[in-house]
N, C-alpha and C positions, 0 to 999 in steps of 0.2 A: 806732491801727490794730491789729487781732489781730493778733499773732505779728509783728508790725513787726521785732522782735530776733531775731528768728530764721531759719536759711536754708530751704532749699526740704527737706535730709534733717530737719533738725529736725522743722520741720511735720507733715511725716508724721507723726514718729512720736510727737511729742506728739497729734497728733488719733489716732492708731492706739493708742497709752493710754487715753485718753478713754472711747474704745469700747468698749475692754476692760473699763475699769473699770465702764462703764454696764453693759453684758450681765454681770458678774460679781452688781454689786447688783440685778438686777432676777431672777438666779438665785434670790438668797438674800431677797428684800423677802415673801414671802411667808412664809417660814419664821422671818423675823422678827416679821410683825404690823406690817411701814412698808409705806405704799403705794411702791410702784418711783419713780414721780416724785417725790418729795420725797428721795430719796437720789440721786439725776440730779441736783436741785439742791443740795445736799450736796456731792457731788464738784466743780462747779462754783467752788462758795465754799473749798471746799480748795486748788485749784490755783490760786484768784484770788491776785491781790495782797496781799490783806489774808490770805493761808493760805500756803501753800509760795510764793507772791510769783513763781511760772513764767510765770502770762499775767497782763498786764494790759490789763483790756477796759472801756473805759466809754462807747463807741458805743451810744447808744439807739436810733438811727437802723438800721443795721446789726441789730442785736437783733430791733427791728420787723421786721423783713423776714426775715430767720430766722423768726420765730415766727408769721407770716402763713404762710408756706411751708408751715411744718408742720402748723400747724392744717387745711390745706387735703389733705393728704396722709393726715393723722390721723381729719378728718370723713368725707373718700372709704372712707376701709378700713371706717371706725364702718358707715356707710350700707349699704354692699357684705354686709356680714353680717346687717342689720336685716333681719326679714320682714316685708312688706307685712300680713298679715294677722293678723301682732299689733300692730303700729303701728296700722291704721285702727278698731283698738275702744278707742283710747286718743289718737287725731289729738284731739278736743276738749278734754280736759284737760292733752294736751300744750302747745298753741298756745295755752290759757290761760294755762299755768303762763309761758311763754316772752314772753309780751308783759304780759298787769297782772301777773304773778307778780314780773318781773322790775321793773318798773315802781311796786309798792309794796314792794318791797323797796330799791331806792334810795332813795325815800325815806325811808323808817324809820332806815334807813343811812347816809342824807346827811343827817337833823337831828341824829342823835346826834354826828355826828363833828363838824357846827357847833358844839355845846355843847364837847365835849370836849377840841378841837383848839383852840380858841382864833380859829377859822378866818372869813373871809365866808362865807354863807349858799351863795352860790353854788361853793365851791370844795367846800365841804360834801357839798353834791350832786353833783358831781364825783365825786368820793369815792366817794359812794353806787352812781353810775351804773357805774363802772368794777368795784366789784366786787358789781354786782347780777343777777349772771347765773352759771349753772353752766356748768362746761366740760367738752366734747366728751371730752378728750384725759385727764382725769380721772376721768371717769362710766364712759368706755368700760373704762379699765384697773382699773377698781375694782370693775367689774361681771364681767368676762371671767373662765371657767369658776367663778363665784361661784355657790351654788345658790339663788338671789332665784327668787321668783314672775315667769313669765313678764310678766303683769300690769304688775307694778309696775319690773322692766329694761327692759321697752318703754317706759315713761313717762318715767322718766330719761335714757334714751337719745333718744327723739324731742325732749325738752323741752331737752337739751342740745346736742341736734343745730339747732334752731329758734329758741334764744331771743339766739342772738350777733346777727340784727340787730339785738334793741331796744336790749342794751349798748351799740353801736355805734355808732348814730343818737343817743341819751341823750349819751354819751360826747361825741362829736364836736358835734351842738348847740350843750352847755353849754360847749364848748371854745371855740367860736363866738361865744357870748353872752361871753364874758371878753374876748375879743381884740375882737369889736365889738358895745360896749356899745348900740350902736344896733337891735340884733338884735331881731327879734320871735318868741320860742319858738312861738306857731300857728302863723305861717306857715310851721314848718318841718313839723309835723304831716302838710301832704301828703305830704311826703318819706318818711319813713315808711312810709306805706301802698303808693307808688312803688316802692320799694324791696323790699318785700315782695312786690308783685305779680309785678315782674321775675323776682325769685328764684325766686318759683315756677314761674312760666313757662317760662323759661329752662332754670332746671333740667328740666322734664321734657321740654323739647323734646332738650337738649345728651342725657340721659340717653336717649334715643328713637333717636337719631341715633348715640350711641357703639354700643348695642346692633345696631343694624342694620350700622353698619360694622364688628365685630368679629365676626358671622357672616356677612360678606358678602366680602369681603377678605380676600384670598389671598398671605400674606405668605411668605418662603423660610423663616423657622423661626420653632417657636411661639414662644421666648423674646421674640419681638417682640409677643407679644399683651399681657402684663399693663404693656411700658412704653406701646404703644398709650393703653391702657388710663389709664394718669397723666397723659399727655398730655390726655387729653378735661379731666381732673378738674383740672389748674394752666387749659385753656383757657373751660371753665364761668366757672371763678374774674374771670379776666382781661378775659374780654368783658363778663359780667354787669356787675362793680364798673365796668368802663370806661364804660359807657351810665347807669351808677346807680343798679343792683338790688344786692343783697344779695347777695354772690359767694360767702357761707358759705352760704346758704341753701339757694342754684343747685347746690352742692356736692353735697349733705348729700341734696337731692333726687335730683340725677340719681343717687347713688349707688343710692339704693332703688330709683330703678325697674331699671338695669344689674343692681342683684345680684337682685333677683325677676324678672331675663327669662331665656329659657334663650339662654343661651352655649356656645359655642367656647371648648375650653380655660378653661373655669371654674373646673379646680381650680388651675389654674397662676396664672392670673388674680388669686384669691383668696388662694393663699400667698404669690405675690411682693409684692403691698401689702400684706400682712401683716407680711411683714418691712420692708419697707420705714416702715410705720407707725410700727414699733419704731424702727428707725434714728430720724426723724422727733423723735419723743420724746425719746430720749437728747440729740441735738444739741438741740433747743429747752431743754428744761430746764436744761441743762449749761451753754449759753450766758446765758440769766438766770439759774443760778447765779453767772456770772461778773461780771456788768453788776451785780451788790447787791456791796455790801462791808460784808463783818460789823460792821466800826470804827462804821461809820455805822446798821449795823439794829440793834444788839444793844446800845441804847444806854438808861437809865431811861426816859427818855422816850416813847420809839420803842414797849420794850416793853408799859407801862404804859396807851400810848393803844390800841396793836392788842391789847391780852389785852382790854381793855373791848368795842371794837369787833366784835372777833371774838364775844364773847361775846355781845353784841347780836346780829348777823347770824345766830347760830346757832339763839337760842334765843327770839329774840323775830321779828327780822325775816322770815326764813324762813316759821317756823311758821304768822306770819301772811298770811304771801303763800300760800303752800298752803291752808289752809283757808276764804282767801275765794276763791283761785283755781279752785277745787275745790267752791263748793256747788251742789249735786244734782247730782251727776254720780256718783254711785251710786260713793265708795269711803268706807269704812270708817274708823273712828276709828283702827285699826290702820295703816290703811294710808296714808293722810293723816299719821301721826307718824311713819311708815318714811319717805314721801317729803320729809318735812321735815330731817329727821336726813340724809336723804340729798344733800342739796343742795348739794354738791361744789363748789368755787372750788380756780380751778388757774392752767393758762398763759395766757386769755382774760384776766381781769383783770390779769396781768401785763404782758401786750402791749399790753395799752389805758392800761396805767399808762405808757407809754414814749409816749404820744402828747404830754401835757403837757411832757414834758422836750423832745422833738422841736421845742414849739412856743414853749419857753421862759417858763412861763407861773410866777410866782411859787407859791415852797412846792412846786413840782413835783415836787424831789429827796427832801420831808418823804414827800408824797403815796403817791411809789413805795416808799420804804421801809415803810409802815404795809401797804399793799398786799399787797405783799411778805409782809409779818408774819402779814398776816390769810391769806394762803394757806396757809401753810406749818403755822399752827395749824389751819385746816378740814382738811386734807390729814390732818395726824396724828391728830389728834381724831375727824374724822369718816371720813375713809378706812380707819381700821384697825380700826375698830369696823363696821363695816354688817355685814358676816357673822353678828357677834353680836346686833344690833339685830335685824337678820332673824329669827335664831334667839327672840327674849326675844318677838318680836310675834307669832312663829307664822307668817311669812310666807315659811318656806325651801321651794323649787320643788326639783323634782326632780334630780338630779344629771347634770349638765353631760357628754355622753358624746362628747368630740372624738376624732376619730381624729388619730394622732400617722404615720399611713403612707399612701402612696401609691402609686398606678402609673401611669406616664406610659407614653405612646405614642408611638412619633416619626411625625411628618409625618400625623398624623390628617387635619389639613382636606385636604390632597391626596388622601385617600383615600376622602374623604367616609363615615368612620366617627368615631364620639366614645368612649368609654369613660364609662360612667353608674356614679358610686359611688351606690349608695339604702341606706341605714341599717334594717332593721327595726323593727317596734313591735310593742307585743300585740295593738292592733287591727289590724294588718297582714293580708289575708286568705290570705298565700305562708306567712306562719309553721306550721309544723307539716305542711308538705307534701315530698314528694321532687320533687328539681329536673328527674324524668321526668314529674314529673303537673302541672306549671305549663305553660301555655300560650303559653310564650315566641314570639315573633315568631320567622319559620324562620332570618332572616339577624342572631338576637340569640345568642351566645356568651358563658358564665359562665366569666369567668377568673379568676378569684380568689374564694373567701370569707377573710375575716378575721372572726375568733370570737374574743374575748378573746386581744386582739392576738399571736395566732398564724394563720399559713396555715394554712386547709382547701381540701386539694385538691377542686376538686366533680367528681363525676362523675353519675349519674342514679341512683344510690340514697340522694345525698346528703339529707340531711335539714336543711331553713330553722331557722334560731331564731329566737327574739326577739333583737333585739342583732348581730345580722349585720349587717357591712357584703358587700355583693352590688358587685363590679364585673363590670360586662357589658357587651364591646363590640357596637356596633349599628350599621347601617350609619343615616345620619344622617335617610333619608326612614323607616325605622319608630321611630324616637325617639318618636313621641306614642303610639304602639300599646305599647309596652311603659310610658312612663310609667303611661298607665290601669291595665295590667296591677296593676304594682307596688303601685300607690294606693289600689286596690281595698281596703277594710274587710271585717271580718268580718259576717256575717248580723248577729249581736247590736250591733255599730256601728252597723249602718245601720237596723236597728230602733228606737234608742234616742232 
């Protein structure tokens, strides 16, 4: 059991180390060139037994449930920030890539490791299934203020967001067929598509439903709206998988439609699962950091079958799951070898590796270790290079302009006013005007610009830029009147 040897002060503040130590590496993983989760699981394997010997952990069981939690916290934050309208010119090659993508990628995956592993056919493909899918909790952090083509982070991101059912179903199937050998893999084939329909459903109904209750309901302080808010995303989870839909799915859904509706307290909303996302990450990783023991991963054998395998999956199995996933669907030789290189294995394969140990199924302990192995090299390999791959294909997108500030309001929904942060652009049609000749709604108020993160006080000879962030409190029934305002394009936009 965790921390078994230790008292209740311990605890703390061994898990309040942890944290520290996560947020410290995820400071500096950038400035190093490692992606932040592979040095999450780094600190893991440090503290393990087989490292400083302070925890020892080797509940699989425990693990799973950790790392479902987080994925499920991780996929919500992923979704909450996607835009609907770069997702739907890329929904077909996503959902491609995420069911046969993933689907000829175990295989390719799961004969090699038969030959190499020494292995039955079917554990092989085990193998294959378990880490034949990209991950959510990987794509997202390897993408995040990265300057990729809108294009091609929507595709990774939908396809990482969409393709955990087929793992899943693959995964648990073949798990199925081992334990009873009497199993007939078509007939599980309805499940599948069951499963898939749920999720979708679900998700947009759960996602229809949180939106309507979080501007509808009138809670004593906003702090209560972004846990609100997690609450829907662990209950999507929970009901979906209970009935036997895809509960990553359901997630990943309802997130998109909540973060493209307008909300109450949206920025709050939006930074608290943000950090919380983070938390998320750091415990997931840190914890499968700890459940691997180096003795056992870093061993000839161990390394020898995952440097083949891994090298397989990267450069043969992938590539070719992408470019039959992907014919005619209008992308480019460039971009088809971006999204191949980009096909990121992270915590999904991991947690799916902890099913077999769960279920005690022979070679399981071998399984998770290669697993293991093949993550840890996509991660470094392929996570710390996409910036550069981006840059060498010509596919680097505009540069990332997050705001790092905020203003909050206290007690907005009582007052049935919001605070609208809106960002500028060059087609913007406010840009290059004084904030006395815009035609703001009479009960709309400019309280702040931030201009190259400094305050500019506005007053009405203030002059818009491009690059402005504009907060403007609004009483909440002229919200749509000032959105148009805002949104409004230049003549030469709308000409064009």
């Amino acid at each position: 059991m965790l921390f078994e040897s230790f008292g209740t002060d311990s605890f703390l503040l061994i898990t309040a180390l942890l944290f520290f130590s996560g947020i410290l590496v995820a400071r500096f993983s950038s400035r190093w060139g490692i992606p932040s989760l592979v040095l999450f699981i780094l600190v893991g394997m440090l503290v393990g037994s087989d490292g400083l010997g302070l925890i020892y952990f080797d509940d699989a069981r425990t693990a799973q449930i950790i790392g479902v939690f987080s994925l499920v916290i991780i996929l919500f934050e992923g979704g909450l920030h996607t835009k609907w309208s770069t997702v739907r010119s890329v929904a077909g090659p996503s959902l491609s890539l995420a069911t046969l993508g993933v689907l000829i990628t175990s295989c390719i995956v799961g004969f090699a490791a038969y030959f190499i592993m020494d292995i039955k056919l079917i554990e092989g493909l085990l193998f294959g299934a378990i880490v034949g899918s990209t991950d959510a909790a990987a794509v997202f952090a390897a993408l995040k203020e990265r300057n990729i083509k809108a294009k091609m982070g929507a595709t990774l991101e939908a396809e990482s967001g969409t393709n955990d059912p087929m793992a899943v179903f693959l995964t648990l199937s073949l798990i199925e067929l081992i334990v009873m050998e009497d199993s007939i893999i078509l007939m599980m084939i309805p499940t599948f598509f069951l499963q898939m329909g749920l999720g979708l459903i679900l998700g947009i109904a759960f996602g229809k439903l949180a939106s309507y209750s979080i501007n509808h309901i009138k809670l004593d302080s906003s702090a209560l709206y972004p846990i609100f808010s997690v609450a829907f995303a662990l209950i999507t989870y929970s009901v979906t998988s209970f009935i036997g839909g895809s509960g990553f799915l359901a997630v990943y859904v309802a997130a998109l439609v909540i973060g493209n509706s307008e909300l109450t307290y949206r920025y709050s909303i939006f930074q608290f699962n943000e950090g919380f996302a983070w938390m998320a990450q750091i415990l997931m990783f840190i914890i499968l950091g700890l459940l691997v023991f180096p003795g056992q991963l870093f061993t000839k054998e161990i390394m020898l079958n995952g440097f083949l395998l891994s090298a397989i999956l990267i450069f043969l199995a992938r590539p070719v799951a992408v470019f039959i996933s992907t014919i005619k669907m209008k992308y480019s030789l460039k971009e088809k070898t971006f999204l191949s290189w980009a096909g990121l294995r992270g915590a999904v394969p991991i947690v799916l590796a902890t099913f077999p140990i769960v279920e005690g199924l022979d070679n399981s302990q071998t399984l998770f270790n290669i697993v293991f192995f093949v993550v840890l090299t996509s991660t470094l390999v392929q996570g710390s290079t996409i910036s550069y791959a981006a840059k060498l294909l010509d596919l680097v997108g505009p540069k990332k302009d997050i705001p790092h500030h905020s203003i909050e309001l206290i007690s907005m929904g009582k007052a049935s006013a919001e605070m609208i942060q809106y960002q500028t652009n060059r087609e913007s049609a406010v840009v290059g005007k004084k904030l006395r000749d815009v035609s703001f709604p009479n009960r709309a108020n400019i309280s702040a610009i931030i201009r190259n993160n400094q305050v500019v006080t506005p007053y009405g000879e203030t002059e818009i830029k491009e690059g402005d962030f504009l907060y403007i409190l609004v009483e909440a029934k002229y919200k749509e009147q000032l959105k148009k305002i805002l949104e409004q394009k230049t003549s030469h936009e709308k000409g064009s």
